[in-house]
C-alpha positions as CSV (number, residue, x, y, z in Angstrom):
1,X,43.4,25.0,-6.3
2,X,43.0,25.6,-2.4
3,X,43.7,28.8,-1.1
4,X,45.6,28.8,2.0
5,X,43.9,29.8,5.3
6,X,42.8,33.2,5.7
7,X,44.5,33.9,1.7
8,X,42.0,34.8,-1.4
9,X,42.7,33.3,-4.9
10,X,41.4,34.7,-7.8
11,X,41.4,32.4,-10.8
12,X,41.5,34.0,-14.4
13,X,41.5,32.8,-17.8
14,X,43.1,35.3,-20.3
15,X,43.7,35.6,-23.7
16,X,46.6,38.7,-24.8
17,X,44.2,39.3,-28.1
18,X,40.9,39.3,-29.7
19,X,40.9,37.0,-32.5
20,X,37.5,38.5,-33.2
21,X,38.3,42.0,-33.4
22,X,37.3,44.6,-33.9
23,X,34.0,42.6,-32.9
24,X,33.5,41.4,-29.4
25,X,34.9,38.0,-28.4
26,X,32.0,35.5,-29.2
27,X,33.3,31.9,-28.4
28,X,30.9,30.6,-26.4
29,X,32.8,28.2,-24.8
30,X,34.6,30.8,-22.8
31,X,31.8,33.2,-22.0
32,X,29.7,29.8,-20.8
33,X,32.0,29.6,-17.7
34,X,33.9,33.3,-17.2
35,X,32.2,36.4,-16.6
36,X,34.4,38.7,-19.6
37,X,35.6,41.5,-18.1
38,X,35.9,40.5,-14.9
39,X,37.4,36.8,-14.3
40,X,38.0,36.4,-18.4
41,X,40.1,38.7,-19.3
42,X,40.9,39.4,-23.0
43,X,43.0,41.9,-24.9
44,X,43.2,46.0,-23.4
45,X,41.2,44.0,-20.1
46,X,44.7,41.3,-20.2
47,X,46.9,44.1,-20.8
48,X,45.7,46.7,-18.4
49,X,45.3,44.0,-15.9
50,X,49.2,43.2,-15.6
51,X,50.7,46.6,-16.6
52,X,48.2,49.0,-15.4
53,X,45.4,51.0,-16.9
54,X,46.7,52.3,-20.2
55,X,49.3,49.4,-20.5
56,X,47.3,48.1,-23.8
57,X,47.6,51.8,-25.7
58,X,51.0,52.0,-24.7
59,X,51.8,48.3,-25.7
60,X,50.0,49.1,-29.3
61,X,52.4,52.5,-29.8
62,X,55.5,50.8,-29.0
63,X,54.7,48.3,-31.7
64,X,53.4,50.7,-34.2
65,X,56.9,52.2,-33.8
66,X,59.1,49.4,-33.6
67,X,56.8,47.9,-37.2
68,X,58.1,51.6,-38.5
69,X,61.7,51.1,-37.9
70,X,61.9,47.5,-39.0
71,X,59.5,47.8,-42.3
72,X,62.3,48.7,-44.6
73,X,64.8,45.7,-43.5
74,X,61.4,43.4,-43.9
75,X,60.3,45.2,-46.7
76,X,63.9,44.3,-48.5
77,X,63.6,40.4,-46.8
78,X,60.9,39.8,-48.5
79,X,61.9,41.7,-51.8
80,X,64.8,38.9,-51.8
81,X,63.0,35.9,-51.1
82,X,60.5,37.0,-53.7
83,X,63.5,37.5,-56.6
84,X,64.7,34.0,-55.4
85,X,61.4,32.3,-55.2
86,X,61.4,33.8,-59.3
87,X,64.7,32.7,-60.0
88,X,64.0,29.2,-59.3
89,X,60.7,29.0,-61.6
């Protein structure tokens, strides 16, 4: 990439979640080349960067309540498909 004249470009390589957690990300094929943190950006450090500091907590409660409203629907999904999956044995 070329930045135009006079313009700054950042490049970033980021990953929405830590495969690795709650460890720190270890693949070394990553931290070879990005500095984590600060051009590798990975989980709350992804998160915060596009919505703002706090955007990662406030991502993870919205989930947590939206996994709430929606366990008894999977709860039943699965229920069925479990009473099928017998029925056919």
């Amino acid at each position: 990439m070329r930045a135009k004249e006079g313009k700054k470009v950042r490049i970033y390589l980021g990953m929405y979640y830590n495969p690795y957690f709650p460890k720190d990300y270890e693949r070394w094929t990553c931290l070879k080349f990005f500095d984590k943190g600060n051009d590798f950006l990975i989980g709350k450090d992804f998160w915060d960067f596009f919505g703002g500091k706090g955007a990662y907590e406030e991502l993870i409660d919205i989930y947590e309540q939206i996994g709430e409203e929606i366990r008894p629907v999977l709860d039943a999904k699965f229920k069925s498909i479990a009473k099928e999956y017998e029925e056919k044995e």
